[in-house]
C-alpha positions in Angstrom: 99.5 153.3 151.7 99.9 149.6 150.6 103.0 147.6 150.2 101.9 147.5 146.6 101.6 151.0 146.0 104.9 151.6 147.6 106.4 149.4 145.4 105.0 150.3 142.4 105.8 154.2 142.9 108.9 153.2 144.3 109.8 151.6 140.7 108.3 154.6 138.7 105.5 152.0 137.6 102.1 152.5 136.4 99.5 150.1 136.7 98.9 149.6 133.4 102.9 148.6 133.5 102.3 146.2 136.2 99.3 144.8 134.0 101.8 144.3 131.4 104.7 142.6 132.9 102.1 140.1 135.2 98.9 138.9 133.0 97.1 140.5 136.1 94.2 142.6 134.8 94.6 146.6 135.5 91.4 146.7 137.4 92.4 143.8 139.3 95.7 145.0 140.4 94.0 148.6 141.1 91.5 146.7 143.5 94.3 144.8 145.3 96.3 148.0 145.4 93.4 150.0 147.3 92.6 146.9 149.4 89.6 145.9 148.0 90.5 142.9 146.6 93.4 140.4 148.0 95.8 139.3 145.5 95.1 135.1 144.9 98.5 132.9 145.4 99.4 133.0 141.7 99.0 136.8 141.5 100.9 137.1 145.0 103.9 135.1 143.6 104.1 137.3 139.7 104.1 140.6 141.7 106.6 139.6 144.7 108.8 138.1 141.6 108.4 141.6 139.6 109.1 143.8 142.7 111.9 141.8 144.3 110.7 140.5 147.1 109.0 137.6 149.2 105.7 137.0 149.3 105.5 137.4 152.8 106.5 141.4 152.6 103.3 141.9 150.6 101.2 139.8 153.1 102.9 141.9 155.6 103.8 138.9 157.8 107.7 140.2 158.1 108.9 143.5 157.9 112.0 142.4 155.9 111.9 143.3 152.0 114.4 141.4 151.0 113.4 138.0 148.8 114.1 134.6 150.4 116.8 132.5 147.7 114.8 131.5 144.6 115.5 128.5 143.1 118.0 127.4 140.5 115.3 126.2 138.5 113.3 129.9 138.6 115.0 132.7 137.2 114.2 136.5 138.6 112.4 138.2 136.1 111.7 141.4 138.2 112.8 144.8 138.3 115.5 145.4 141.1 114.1 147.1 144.0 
């Protein structure tokens, strides 16, 4: 199952939710979801942001969930994991 999935469920979310909150389009999201589709840098950045975590967890380069610091100037916006 994908990081994205897990994270979705994990926050009680449907897609059409995740639509919603990112501007990413529900068949979109579904496609990245199942793997068909990679998410593009923007839509990598909204759904780490939503979720609460880095970038790098839903690349699956670390292991570690928990967000890097955001900047002062970017407020977190997501839902707390």
């Amino acid at each position: 199952m994908s990081r994205y999935r897990i994270l979705r469920k994990r926050n009680r979310l449907l897609q059409i939710q995740i639509a919603m909150k990112t501007g990413i389009d529900q068949s979109v999201y579904s496609k990245i979801e199942c793997g068909r589709r990679e998410a593009s840098l923007s839509q990598c950045r909204e759904l780490a942001k939503l979720f609460g975590t880095s970038m790098d967890y839903l690349a699956e380069l670390t292991d570690e969930e928990t967000p890097y610091p955001r900047s002062k100037k970017e407020t977190r916006s997501g839902i707390k994991p």
